[in-house]
C-alpha positions as CSV (number, residue, x, y, z in Angstrom):
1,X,-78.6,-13.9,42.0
2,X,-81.1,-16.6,41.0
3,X,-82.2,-19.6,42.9
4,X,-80.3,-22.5,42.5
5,X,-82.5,-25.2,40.5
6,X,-83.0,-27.7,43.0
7,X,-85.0,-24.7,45.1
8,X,-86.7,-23.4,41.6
9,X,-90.0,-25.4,43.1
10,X,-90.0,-23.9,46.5
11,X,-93.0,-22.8,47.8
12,X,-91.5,-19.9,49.1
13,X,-88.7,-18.5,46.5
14,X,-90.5,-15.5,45.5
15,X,-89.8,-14.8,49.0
16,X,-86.4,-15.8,49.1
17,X,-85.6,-13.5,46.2
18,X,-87.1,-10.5,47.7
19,X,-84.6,-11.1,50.7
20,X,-81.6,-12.2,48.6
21,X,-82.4,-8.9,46.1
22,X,-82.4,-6.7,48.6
23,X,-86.3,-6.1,48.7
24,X,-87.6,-5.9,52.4
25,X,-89.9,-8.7,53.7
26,X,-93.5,-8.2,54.5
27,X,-95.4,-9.5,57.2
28,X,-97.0,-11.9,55.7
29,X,-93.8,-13.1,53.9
30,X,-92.4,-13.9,57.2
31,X,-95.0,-15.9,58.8
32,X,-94.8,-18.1,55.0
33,X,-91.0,-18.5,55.8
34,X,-91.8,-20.0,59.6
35,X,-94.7,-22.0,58.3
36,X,-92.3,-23.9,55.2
37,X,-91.1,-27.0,55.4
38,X,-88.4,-26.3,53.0
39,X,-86.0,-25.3,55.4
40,X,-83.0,-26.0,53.3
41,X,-84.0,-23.3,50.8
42,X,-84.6,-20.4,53.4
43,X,-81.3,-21.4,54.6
44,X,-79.3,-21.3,51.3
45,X,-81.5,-17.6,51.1
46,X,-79.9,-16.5,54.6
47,X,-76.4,-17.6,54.0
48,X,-76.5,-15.9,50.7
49,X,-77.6,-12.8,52.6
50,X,-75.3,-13.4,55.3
51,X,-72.4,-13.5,52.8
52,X,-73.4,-10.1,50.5
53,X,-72.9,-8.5,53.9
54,X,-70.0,-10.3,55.8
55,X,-68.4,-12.7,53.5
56,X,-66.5,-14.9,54.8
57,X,-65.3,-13.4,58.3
58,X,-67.3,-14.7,61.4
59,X,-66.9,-12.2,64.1
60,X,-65.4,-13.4,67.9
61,X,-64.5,-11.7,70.7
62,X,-62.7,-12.0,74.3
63,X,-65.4,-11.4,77.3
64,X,-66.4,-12.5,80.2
65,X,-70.0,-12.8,82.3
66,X,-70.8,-11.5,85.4
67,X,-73.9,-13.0,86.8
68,X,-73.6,-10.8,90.2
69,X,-76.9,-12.3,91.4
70,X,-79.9,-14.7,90.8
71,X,-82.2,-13.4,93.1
72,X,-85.2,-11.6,91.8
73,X,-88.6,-10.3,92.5
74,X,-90.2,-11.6,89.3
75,X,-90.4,-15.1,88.7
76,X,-90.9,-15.9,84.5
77,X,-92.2,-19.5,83.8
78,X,-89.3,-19.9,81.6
79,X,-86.5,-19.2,83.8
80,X,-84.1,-21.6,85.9
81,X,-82.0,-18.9,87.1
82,X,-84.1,-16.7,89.6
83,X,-84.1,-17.4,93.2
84,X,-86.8,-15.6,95.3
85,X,-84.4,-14.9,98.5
86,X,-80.7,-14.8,98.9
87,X,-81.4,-17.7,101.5
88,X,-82.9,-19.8,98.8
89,X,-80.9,-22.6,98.0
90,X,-78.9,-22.2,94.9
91,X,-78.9,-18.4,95.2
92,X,-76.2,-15.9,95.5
93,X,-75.5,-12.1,95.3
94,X,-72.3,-10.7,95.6
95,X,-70.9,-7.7,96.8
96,X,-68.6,-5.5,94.7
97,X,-65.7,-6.3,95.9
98,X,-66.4,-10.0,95.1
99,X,-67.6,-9.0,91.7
100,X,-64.0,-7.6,91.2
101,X,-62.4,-10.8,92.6
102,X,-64.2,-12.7,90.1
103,X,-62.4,-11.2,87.4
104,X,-58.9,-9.9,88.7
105,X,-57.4,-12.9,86.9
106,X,-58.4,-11.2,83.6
107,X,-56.7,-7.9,84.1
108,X,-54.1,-7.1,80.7
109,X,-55.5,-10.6,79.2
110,X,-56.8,-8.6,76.1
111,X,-60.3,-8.9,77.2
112,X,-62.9,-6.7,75.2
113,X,-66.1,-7.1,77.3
114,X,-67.9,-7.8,80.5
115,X,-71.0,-9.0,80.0
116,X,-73.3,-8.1,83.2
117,X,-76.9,-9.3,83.9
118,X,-78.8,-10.3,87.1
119,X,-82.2,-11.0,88.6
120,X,-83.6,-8.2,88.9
121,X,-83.1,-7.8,93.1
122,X,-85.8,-6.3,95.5
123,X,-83.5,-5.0,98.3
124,X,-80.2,-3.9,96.6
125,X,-80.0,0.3,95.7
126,X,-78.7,1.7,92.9
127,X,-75.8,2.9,94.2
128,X,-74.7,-0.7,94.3
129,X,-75.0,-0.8,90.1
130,X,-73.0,2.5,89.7
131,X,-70.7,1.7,92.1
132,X,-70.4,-1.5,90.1
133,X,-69.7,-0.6,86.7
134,X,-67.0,2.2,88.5
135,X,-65.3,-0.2,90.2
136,X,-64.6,-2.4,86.7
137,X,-64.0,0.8,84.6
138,X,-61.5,1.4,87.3
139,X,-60.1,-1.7,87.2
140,X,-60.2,-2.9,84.1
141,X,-59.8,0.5,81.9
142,X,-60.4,0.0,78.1
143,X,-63.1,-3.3,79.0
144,X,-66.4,-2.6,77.5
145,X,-69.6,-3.2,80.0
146,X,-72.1,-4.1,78.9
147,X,-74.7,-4.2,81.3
148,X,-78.0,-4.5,82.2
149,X,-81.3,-5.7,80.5
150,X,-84.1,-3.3,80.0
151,X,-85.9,-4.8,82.2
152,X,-83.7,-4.0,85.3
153,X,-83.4,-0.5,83.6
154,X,-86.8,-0.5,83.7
155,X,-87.1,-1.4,88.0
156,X,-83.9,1.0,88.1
157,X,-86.2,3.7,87.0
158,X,-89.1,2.3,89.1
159,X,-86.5,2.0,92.3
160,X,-85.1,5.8,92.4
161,X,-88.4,7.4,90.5
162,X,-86.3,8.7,87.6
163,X,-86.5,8.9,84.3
164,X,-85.0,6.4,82.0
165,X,-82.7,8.6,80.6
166,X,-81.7,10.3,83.9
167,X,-80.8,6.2,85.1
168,X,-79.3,5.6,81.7
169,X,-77.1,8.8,81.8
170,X,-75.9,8.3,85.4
171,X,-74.9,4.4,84.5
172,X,-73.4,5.8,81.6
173,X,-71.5,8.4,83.7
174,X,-70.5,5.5,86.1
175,X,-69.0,3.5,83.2
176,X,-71.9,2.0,81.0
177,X,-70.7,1.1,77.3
178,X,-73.8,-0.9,75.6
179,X,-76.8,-2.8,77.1
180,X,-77.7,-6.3,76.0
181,X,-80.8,-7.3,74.5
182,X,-82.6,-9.6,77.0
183,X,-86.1,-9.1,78.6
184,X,-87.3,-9.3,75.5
185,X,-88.4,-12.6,75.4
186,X,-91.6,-12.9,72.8
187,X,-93.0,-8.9,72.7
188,X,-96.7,-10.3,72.1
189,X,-99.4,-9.8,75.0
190,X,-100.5,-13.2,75.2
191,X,-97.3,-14.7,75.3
192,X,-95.9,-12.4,77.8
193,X,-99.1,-12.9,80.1
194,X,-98.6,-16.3,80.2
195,X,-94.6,-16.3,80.9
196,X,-94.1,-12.7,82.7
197,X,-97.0,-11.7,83.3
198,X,-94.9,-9.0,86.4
199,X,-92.1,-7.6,84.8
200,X,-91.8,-4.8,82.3
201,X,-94.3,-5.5,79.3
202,X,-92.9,-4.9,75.7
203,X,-94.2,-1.2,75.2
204,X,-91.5,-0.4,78.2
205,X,-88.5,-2.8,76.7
206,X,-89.0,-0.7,73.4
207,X,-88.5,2.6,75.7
208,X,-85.5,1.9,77.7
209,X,-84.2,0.9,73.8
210,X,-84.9,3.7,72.7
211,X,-83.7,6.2,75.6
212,X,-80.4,4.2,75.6
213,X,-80.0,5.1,72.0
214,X,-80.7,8.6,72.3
215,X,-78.0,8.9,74.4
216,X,-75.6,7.4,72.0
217,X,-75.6,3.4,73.9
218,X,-75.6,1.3,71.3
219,X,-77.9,-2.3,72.4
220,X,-78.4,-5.6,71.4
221,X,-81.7,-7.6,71.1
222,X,-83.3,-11.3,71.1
223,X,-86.0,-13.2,71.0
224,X,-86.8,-16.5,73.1
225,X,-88.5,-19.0,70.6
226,X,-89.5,-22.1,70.6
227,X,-92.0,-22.2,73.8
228,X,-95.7,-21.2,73.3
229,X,-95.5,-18.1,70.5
230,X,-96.9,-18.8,67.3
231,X,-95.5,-18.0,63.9
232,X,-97.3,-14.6,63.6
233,X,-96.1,-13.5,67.4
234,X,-92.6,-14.4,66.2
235,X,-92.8,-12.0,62.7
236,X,-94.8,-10.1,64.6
237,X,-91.7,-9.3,67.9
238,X,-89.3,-9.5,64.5
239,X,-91.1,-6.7,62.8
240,X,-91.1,-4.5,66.0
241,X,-87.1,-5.0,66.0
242,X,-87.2,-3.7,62.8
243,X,-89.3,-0.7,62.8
244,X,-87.3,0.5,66.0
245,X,-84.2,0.2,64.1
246,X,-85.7,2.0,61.7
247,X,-86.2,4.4,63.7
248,X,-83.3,4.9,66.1
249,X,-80.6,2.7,63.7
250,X,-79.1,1.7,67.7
251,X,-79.2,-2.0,67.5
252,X,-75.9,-3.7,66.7
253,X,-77.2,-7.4,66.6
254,X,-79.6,-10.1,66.8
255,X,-79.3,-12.9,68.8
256,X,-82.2,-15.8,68.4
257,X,-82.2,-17.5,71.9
258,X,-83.2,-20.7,72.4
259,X,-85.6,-22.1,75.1
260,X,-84.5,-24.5,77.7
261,X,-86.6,-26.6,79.4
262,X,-85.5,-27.9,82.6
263,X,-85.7,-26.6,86.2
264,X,-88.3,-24.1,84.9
265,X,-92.1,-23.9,85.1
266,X,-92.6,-23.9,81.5
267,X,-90.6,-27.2,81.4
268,X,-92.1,-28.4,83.9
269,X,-95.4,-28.1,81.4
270,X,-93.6,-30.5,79.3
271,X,-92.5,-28.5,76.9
272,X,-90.0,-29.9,74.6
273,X,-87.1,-27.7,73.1
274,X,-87.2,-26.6,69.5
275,X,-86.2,-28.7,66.8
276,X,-82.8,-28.3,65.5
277,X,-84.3,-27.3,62.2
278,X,-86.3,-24.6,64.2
279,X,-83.0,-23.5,65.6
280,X,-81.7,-23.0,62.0
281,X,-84.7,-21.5,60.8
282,X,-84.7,-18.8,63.4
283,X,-81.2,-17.8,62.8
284,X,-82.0,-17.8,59.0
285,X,-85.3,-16.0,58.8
286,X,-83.5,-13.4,61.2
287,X,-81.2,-12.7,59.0
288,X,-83.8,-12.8,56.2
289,X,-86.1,-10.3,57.9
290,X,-84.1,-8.2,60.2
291,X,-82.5,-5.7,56.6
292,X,-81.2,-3.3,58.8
293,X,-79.7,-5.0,62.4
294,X,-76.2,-5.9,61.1
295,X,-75.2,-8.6,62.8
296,X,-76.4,-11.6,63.9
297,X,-75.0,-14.3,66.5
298,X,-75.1,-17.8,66.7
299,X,-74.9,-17.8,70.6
300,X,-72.8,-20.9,71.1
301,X,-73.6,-21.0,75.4
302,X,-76.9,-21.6,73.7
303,X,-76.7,-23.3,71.1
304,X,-74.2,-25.9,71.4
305,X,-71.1,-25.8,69.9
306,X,-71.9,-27.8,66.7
307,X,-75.1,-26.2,66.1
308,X,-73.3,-23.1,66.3
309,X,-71.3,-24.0,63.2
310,X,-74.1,-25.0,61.3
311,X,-75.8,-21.5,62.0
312,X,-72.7,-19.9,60.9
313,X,-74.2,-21.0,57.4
314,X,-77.5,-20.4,57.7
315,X,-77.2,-16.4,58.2
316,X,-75.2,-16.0,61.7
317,X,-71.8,-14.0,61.4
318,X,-70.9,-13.7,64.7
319,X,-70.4,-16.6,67.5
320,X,-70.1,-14.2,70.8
321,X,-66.9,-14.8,72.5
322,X,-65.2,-16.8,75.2
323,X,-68.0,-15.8,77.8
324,X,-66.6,-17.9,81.1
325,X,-68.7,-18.7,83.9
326,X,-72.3,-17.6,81.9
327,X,-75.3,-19.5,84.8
328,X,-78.9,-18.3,83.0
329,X,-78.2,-21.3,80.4
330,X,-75.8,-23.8,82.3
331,X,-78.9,-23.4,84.7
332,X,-81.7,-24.0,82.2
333,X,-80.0,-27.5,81.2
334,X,-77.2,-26.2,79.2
335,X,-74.9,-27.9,81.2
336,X,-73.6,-29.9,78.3
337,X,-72.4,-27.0,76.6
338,X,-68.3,-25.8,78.1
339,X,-68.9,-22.9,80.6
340,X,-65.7,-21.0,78.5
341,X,-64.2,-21.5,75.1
342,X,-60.6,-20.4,74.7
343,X,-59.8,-18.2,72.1
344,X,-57.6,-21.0,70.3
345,X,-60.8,-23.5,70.6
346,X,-63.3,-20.5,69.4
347,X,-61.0,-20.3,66.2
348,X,-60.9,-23.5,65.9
349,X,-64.7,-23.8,65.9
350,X,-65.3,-21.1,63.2
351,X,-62.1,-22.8,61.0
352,X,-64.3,-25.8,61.2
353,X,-67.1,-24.6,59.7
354,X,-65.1,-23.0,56.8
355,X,-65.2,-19.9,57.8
356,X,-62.9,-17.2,58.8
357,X,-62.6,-16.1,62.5
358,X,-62.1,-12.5,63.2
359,X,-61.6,-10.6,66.4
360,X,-63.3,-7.7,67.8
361,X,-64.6,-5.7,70.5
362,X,-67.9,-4.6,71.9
363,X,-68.8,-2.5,68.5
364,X,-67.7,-4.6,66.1
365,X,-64.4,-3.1,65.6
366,X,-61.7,-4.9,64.3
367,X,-59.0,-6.3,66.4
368,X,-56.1,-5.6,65.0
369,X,-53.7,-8.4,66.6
370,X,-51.5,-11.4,66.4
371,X,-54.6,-14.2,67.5
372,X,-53.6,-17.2,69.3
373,X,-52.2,-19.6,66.9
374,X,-54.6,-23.0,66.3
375,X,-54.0,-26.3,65.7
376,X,-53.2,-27.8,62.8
C-alpha cells in the first residue's frame, strides 16, 4: 500500500512504509517517529497496520478488578494508590472472605476475568495469595485470574526464598490463568532511579516474564509515558518488549498507560499529563513498533472514554472490558472517567467510533454469544 498523497512529504514515510510493508522498525526509526510532528501520518500508518491484522473487530470483554489492598512497602513517585500502613488514611486490605464478597454479585453473569493487583504488602504471607486465587477458582469456576504484577511476583519470591518459577507454579496450581503487565513502568535505569528507585529493577520484571512463560502463563505488558523518559528510553523499554517476545512469543498485548498527575510525588513536581496527541502517538508507534505483540488496548479507565475511540484508529484493537471498581487510576485523578462501563455502553462506544465490537475472554478467544442488544 502506498502513502496517501497528502503524507507523500512526510518527514518520516520511509518509516511508515517499512511498518505498513511489513519490514520491522529499527531503533533509530522509532525515536524519528516520537520526535515528528506529523502525527496524523504515523497515525494513518498504525491504523493501516492495525487493520491488516484485526480489521474491523475491536476486541471487549466482561471483567472485573480486585484491588485487595493499597498498602505497600515501596512508595513510586508516580503513584496515588499506595498507603504505607493499613492505619493510613485512605488505605485498606481485605481479607479473603471480603475479597469474595466483593464479587458474589457476579457469579453466572458471563464474566470472563478478574483482574487482581495490589501494593505490594509487607506483612501479609503467601498463603494469603494462594488461598486467594483458590477461593475465586472455587467460586467462580471458568473466570480467568489474572493476577499479579511482576513486581509482587518478584517480593513473592523475595518473601518465601523461592524461585520464580517454584512461586509461579504454586500460584498456578492455586488457580493462576495470566499475569498482567504492570511494574513495568519505563525499563530505563535513570528513569526507574528517579521514580522506583526500591522495587524490582527492569532486568527482574523481564525474569518473572519470562519464567511465567515458560510455564505456559501467557502476560501482558505496558509502559507508563509521558512523565520524565525521553524518546530514546521510550524505543528503548519498546525494543526490550520486543526482543522478549521474540524470544518467548508469551505476550498477548500492549497496553500504553498514561501518567496521572495528582496525589502523587511526581505531580506534585508539576508535572503536566501528556498531550492528547502524545496519547495517540503512543498507541500508534506501539502498534507500529511492537510486529509481534498482537494486540493492543486502548485502556479506556485510562484514557477516557472518547480518547479511547479515537485510539481505536490510530492502532488500538482492543478496549479492555467493563473493569468495575478499578482505584490505581480513579486514585491518580481519573475520577472523571465511570468506575464501570456496561457491556451495552462498551458496545456502544466501539459502534461509535465505526468499528465493530467483539467479545472475548482472557486469550482472546472469541465469545460466541447473543451480546446485549444497543441502542439505536
Amino acid at each position: 500500500m502506498s502513502i496517501p498523497t497528502v503524507f507523500a512529504d512526510s518527514e518520516v514515510r520511509d518509516v511508515l512504509e517499512k511498518a505498513i510493508a511489513g519490514d520491522r522498525l529499527s531503533f533509530d526509526d522509532g525515536v524519528r517517529l516520537f520526535a515528528t510532528h506529523d502525527v496524523a501520518a504515523v497515525g494513518w500508518a498504525a491504523n493501516q497496520v492495525r487493520e491488516q491484522r484485526h480489521g474491523n473487530t475491536t476486541y471487549y470483554l466482561k471483567n472485573r478488578h480486585i484491588n485487595y489492598s493499597n498498602v505497600c512497602k515501596y512508595d513510586c513517585f508516580f503513584c496515588s494508590f499506595f498507603r504505607k500502613s493499613k492505619d493510613d488514611e485512605g488505605a485498606w486490605e481485605w481479607t479473603v472472605d471480603q475479597v469474595l464478597d466483593h464479587v458474589k454479585d457476579f457469579k453466572d453473569s458471563g464474566l470472563q476475568e478478574f483482574h487482581i493487583v495490589g501494593g505490594v504488602h509487607p506483612d501479609l504471607p503467601f498463603s494469603y495469595y494462594t488461598d486467594m486465587l483458590s477461593a475465586l477458582r472455587d467460586a467462580h469456576p471458568g473466570v480467568t485470574l489474572k493476577a499479579f504484577t511482576a513486581i509482587e511476583i518478584a517480593y513473592f519470591a523475595e518473601l518465601t526464598g523461592k524461585s520464580l518459577t517454584e512461586v509461579l507454579s504454586e500460584l498456578k496450581d492455586a488457580g493462576l490463568g495470566m499475569l498482567p503487565g504492570g511494574g513495568a513502568e519505563v525499563f530505563a535505569d535513570r528513569v526507574r532511579y528517579k521514580v522506583c528507585r526500591d522495587k524490582a529493577d527492569s532486568d527482574r520484571w523481564f525474569e518473572v516474564h519470562e519464567a511465567a512463560h515458560a510455564l505456559g502463563i501467557p502476560t501482558n505488558c505496558t509502559m507508563l509515558y509521558g512523565h520524565i523518559e525521553t524518546h530514546e528510553e521510550r524505543v528503548d523499554h519498546l525494543q526490550r518488549l520486543r526482543d522478549l517476545q521474540d524470544k518467548t512469543g508469551g505476550m498477548l498485548s500492549y497496553i500504553p498507560l498514561r501518567f496521572h498527575p495528582d496525589n502523587n510525588l511526581l505531580g506534585s513536581k508539576k508535572l503536566g499529563e501528556p498531550s492528547g496527541l502524545d496519547v495517540l502517538k503512543n498507541v500508534a508507534i506501539g502498534r507500529l513498533f511492537l510486529d509481534n505483540i498482537p494486540h493492543i488496548k486502548a485502556y479506556w479507565v485510562m484514557l477516557g472514554i472518547k480518547p479511547a475511540q479515537l485510539a481505536l484508529a490510530w492502532g488500538a484493537n482492543d478496549i479492555d472490558g467493563t473493569v468495575t471498581w478499578e482505584r490505581i487510576y480513579q486514585m491518580a485523578g481519573a475520577e472523571t472517567t465511570p468506575e464501570e462501563m456496561t457491556e451495552q455502553r462498551l458496545r456502544e462506544v466501539v459502534l461509535e467510533a465505526g468499528r465493530e465490537p467483539v467479545e472475548r475472554d482472557a486469550f482472546y478467544n472469541v465469545i460466541e454469544r447473543e451480546p446485549e442488544p444497543v441502542a439505536t
